[in-house]
C-alpha positions as CSV (number, residue, x, y, z in Angstrom):
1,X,86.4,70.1,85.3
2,X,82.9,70.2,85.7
3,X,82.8,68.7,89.0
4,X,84.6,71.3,90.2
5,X,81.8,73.6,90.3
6,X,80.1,71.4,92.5
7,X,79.4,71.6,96.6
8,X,82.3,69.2,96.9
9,X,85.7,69.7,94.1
10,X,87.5,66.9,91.9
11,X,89.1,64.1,93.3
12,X,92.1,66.1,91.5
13,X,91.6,69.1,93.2
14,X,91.4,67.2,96.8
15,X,95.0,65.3,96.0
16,X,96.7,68.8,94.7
17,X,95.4,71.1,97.7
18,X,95.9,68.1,100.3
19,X,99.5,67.2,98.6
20,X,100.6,70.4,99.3
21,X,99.7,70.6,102.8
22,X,101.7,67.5,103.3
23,X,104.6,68.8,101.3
24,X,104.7,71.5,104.1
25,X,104.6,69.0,106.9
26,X,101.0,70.5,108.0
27,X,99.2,69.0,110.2
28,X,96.0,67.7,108.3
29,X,93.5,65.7,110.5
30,X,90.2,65.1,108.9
31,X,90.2,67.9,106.4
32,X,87.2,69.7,105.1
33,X,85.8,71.5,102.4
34,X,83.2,74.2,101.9
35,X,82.0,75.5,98.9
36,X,82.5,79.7,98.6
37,X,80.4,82.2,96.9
38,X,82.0,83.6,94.0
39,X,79.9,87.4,93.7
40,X,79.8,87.9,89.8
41,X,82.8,86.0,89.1
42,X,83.0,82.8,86.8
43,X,85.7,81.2,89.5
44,X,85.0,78.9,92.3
45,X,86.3,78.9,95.3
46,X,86.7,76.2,97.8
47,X,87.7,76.5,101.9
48,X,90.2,73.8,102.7
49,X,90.1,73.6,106.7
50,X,92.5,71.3,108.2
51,X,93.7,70.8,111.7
52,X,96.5,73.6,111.9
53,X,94.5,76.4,109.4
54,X,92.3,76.8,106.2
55,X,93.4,77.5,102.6
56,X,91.0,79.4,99.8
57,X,91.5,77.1,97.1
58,X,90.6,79.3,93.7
59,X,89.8,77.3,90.2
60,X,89.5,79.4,87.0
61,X,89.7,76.2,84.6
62,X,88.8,78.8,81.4
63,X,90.6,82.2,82.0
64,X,90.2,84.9,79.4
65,X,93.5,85.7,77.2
66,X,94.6,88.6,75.1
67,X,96.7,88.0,71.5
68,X,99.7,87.3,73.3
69,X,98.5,84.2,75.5
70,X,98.6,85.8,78.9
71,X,95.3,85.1,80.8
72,X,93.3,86.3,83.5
73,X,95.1,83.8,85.9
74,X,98.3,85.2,84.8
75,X,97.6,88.7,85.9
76,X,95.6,87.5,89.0
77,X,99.3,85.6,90.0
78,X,101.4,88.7,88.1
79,X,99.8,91.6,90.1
80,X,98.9,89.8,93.5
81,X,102.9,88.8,93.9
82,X,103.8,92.2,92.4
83,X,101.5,94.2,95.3
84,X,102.5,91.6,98.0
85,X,106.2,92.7,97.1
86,X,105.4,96.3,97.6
87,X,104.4,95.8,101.0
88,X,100.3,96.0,100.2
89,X,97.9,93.2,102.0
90,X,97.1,91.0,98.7
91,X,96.8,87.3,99.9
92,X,99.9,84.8,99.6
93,X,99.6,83.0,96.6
94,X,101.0,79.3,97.9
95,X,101.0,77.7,94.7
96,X,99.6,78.1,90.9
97,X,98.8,75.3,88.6
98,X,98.3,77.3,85.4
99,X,97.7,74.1,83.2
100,X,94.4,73.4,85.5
101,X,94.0,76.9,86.6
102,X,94.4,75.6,90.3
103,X,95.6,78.7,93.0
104,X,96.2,77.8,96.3
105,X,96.3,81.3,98.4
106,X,96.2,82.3,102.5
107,X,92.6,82.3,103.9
108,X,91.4,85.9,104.5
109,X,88.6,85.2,106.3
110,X,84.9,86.0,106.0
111,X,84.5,89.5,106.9
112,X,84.7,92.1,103.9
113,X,84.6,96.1,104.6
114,X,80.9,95.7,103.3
115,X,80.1,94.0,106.3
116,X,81.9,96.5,108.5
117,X,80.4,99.4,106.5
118,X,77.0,98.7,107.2
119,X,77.2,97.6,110.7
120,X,78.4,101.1,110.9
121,X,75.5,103.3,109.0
122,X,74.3,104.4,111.8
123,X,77.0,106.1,113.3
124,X,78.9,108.1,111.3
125,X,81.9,109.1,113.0
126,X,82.9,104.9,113.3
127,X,82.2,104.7,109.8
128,X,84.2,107.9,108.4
129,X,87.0,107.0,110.5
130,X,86.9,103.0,109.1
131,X,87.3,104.5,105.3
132,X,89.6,107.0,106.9
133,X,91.9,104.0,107.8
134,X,91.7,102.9,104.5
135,X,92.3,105.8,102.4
136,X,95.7,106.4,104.3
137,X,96.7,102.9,102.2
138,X,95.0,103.7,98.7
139,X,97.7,106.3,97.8
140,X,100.3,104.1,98.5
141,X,98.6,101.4,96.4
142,X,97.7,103.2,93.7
143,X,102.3,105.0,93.7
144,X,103.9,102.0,94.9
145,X,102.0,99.9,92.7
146,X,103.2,101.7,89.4
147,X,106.6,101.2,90.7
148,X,107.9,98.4,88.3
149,X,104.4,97.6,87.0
150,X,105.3,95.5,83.7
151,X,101.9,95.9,81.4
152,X,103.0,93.2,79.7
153,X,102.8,90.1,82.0
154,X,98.8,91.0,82.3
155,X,96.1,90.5,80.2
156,X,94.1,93.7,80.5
157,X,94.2,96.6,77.3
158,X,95.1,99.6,78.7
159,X,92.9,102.5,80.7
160,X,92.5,104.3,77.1
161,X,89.9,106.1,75.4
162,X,89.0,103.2,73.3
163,X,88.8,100.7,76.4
164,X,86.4,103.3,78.2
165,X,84.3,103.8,74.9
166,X,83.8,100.1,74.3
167,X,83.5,98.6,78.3
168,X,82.6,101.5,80.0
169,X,80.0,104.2,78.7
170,X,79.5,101.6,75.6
171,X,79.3,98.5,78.1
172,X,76.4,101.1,80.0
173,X,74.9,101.4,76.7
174,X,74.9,97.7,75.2
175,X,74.2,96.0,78.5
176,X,71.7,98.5,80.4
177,X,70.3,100.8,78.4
178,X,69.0,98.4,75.4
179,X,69.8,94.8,77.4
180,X,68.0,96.0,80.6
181,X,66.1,98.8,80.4
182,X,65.0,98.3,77.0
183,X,65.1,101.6,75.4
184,X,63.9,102.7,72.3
185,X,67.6,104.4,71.9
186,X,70.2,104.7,68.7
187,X,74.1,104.2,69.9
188,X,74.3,107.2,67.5
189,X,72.1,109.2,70.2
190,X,74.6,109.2,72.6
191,X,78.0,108.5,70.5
192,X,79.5,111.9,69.9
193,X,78.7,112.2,73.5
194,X,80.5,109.6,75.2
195,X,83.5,110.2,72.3
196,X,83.7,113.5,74.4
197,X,83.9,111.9,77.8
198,X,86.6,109.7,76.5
199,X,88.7,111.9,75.2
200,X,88.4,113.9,78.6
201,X,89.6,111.1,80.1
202,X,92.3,110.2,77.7
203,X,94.3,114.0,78.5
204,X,94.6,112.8,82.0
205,X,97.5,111.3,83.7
206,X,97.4,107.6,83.6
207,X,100.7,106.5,85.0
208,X,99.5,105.2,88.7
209,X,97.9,102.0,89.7
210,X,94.6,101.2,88.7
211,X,92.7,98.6,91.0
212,X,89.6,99.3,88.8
213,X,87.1,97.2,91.4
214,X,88.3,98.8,94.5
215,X,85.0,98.2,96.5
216,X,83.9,96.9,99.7
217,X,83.5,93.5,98.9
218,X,86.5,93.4,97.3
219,X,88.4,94.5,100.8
220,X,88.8,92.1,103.3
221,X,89.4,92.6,106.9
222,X,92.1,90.3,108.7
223,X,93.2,90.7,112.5
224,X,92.3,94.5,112.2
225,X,94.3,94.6,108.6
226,X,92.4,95.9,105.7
227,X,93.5,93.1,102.7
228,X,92.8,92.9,99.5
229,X,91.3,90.3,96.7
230,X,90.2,90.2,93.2
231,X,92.8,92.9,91.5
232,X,93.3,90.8,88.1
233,X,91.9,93.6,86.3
234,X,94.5,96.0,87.6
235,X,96.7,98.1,84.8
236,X,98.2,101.6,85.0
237,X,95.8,104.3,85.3
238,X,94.3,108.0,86.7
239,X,94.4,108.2,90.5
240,X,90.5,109.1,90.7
241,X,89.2,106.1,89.3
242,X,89.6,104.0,92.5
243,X,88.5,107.3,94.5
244,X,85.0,106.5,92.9
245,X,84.8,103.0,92.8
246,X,84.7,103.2,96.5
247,X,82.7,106.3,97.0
248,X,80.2,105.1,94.3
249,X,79.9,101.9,96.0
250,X,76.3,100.8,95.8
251,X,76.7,98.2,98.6
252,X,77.1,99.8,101.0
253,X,75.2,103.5,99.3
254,X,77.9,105.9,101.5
255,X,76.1,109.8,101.5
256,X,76.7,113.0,99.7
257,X,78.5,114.9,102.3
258,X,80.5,111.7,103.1
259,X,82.2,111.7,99.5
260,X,83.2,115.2,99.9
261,X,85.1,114.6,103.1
262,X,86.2,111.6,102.2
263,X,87.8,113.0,99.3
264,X,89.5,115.7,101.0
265,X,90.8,113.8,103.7
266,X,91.9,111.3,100.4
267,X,93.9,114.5,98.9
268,X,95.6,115.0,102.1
269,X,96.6,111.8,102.6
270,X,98.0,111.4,98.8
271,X,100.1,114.7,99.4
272,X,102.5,112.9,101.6
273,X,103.7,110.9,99.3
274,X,103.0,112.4,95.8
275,X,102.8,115.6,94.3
276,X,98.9,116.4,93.1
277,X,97.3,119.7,92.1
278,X,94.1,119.7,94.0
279,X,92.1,121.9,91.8
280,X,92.9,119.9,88.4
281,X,92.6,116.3,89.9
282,X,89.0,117.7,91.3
283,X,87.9,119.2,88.0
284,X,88.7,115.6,86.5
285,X,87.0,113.1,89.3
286,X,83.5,113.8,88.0
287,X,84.3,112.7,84.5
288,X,86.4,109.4,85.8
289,X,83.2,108.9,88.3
290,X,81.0,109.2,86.1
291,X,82.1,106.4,83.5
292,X,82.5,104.3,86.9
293,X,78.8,105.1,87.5
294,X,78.5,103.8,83.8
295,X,80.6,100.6,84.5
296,X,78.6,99.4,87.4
297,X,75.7,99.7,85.7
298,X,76.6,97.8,82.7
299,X,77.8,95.0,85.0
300,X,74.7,94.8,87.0
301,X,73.0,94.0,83.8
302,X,75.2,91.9,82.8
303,X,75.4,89.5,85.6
304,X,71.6,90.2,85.9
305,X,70.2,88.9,82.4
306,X,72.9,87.2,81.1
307,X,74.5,85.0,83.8
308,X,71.4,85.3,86.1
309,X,72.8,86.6,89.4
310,X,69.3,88.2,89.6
311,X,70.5,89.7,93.2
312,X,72.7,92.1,91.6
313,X,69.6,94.1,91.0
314,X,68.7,95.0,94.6
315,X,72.0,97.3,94.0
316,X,70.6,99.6,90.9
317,X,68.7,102.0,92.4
318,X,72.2,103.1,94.4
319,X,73.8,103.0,91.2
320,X,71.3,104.7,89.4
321,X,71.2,107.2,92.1
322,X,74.6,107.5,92.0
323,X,74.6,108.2,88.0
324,X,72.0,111.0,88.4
325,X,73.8,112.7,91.1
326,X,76.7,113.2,88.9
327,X,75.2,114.2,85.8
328,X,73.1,117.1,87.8
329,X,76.9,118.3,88.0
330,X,77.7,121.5,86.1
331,X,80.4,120.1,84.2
332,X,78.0,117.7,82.3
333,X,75.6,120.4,81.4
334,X,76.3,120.4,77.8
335,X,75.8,116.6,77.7
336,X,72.1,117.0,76.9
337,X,71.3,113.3,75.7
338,X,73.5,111.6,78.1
339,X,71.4,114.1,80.8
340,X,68.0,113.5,79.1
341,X,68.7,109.5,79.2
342,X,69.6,109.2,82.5
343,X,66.7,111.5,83.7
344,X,63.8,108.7,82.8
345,X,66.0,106.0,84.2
C-alpha cells in the first residue's frame, strides 16, 4: 500500500476505480489521475478524471478502530450514507472496499467555503449573508441528523466528560502547552480546573448531531450548494459545539461582532424547527467554545511537531486569539490558572 501514497496510486487502485467506471458503462477515454491534498488527515486522495466526469478516489489503508472492530472508514461510510438519507449534501459514496480501505465518492470540486470566505473579507454584507445561507442548513443537520443516529455502527466514544477531559482541554494540555509551547506547567496546575469545565459540559443536552469539524474547509461549495466532507468523527452531541467550530474558525479569523450576529440569526433559524431556550443555550456556548478553542489548539500542535504539517502554524495566533477572547469572558473568571495560562500565551 505504500505506493499508494505516491503522485500516481497502485496498479490495484487504477483496476478497482477504472473497473467501476466500466461496470457503469462510463465513458473512459484516456483517464487521468491527480494527486489531492489531504489537510491534516492520514488519507490520500486521488482525482480520477475521465472523459464523461471525475471521481475523488479516498484510500485509508490503516483506519483507527474502537474494542468492537468498527473503524474510522466504517463511520466515514455509516454517517456519510446516514446524512445523504436525511436529505443533507454529504458526497455519494459509489463504492467501499473495506478490506483495502478503497472509497470511491462524487467529485465535489475544488472550491471550499474557505475560499469563498476570504474572497469576501472585505465586504461584509456578502460575507454575513454567505454564512447566513449556511446556518439556515446547520440546524437541520445537527435534528435531522440525530433522527435514527445508531452510535453503534461508529467508532467515535461519546461527547462525554471523559472524552473532553482527555482529547480536548487534556489534548490542549499534552499537545500545546508542554509539546509546543514548552511550559514549565504541572497537569495538576490546571486539573481541578478543566474537571470543572467538563462537568459543565456533561449537564448539557447532548442528544443532537455533532459534526465536531464543522469548518470552512471542511464545506464545500457545488453548483451554488453548500456540501459537506470529512464528518467521520460525527456522534450525538450539544447544538453549540458546531456553532463554534465555525465561528472559531481560524482560517478564515471571522470578527467579534460577526459571531454575535451570526449566532442570533443561528437561534432564529434553529427555532423553526426545534424548541431552544435562548438564554440557557447562550449561558452554555462559551463553555462548549471554549474547549473548541482548546481542541484546535491541540491539533495544530499536533499536526505541527508530530506529523510535520509545519503550515498549520500560520493558523495559531487566530486560535490563540480566539482562546483569549473567551477566557476574558465573565463566566471564566473564577478559572484563575486556566486565565493566568492562557494570558502569557
Amino acid at each position: 500500500m505504500d505506493n499508494d501514497t505516491q503522485d500516481q496510486p497502485s496498479q490495484e487502485i487504477i483496476s478497482f476505480a477504472e473497473g467501476y467506471l466500466r461496470s457503469k458503462n462510463r465513458a473512459i477515454g484516456e483517464p487521468t489521475w491527480q494527486l489531492l491534498s489531504g489537510g491534516g488527515s492520514d488519507r490520500v486522495f486521488y482525482r480520477l478524471s475521465y472523459q464523461s466526469g471525475s471521481l475523488i478516489i479516498m484510500v485509508n489503508a490503516h483506519p483507527s478502530s474502537n474494542e468492537a472492530g468498527i473503524n474510522e472508514n466504517d463511520s466515514f461510510y455509516y454517517i456519510g450514507t446516514h446524512l445523504r438519507s436525511q436529505g443533507i449534501g454529504t458526497p455519494e459514496i459509489h463504492k467501499f472496499q473495506r478490506e483495502r480501505g478503497w472509497f470511491i465518492i462524487e467529485d465535489l470540486g475544488n472550491t471550499h467555503l474557505r475560499d469563498k470566505a476570504l474572497e469576501m473579507k472585505r465586504d461584509p454584507v456578502r460575507l454575513r449573508e454567505l454564512y447566513q445561507q449556511l446556518l439556515d442548513l446547520l440546524p437541520s443537520i445537527q435534528v435531522k441528523g440525530a433522527q435514527e443516529f445508531d452510535a453503534t455502527r461508529i467508532h467515535s466514544v461519546p461527547y462525554d466528560s471523559h472524552f473532553v477531559r482527555t482529547w480536548e482541554s487534556g489534548y490542549f494540555f499534552r499537545t500545546f502547552l508542554k509539546g509546543y509551547c514548552n511550559m514549565d506547567i504541572t497537569e495538576e496546575f490546571l486539573h481541578d480546573e478543566f474537571q470543572e469545565l467538563a462537568n459543565a459540559l456533561s449537564l448539557m443536552d447532548r442528544g443532537f448531531f455533532l459534526y465536531r469539524d464543522f469548518q470552512s474547509n471542511n464545506i464545500m461549495i457545488k453548483a451554488h450548494q453548500f456540501r459537506f466532507v470529512d464528518f467521520q468523527g460525527g456522534r450525538k452531541g450539544p447544538l453549540q459545539y458546531d456553532l463554534a467550530s465555525l465561528l472559531l474558525d481560524p482560517y478564515v479569523d471571522l470578527d467579534e461582532e460577526l459571531h454575535t450576529t451570526l449566532i442570533d440569526y443561528y437561534l432564529r433559524q434553529l427555532s423553526l424547527i426545534t424548541t431552544v431556550e435562548r438564554k440557557k443555550f447562550l449561558s452554555e456556548y462559551p463553555f462548549i467554545a471554549l474547549h473548541r478553542a482548546m481542541q484546535i489548539l491541540g491539533a495544530f500542535a499536533y499536526l505541527s511537531t508530530i506529523k510535520k504539517k509545519f503550515h498549520f502554524t500560520t493558523y495559531m495566533p487566530a486560535a490563540i486569539r480566539n482562546l483569549k477572547n473567551l477566557c476574558s469572558l465573565e463566566p471564566f473568571s473564577p478559572y484563575k490558572n486556566l486565565r493566568k495560562v492562557v494570558g502569557h500565551l
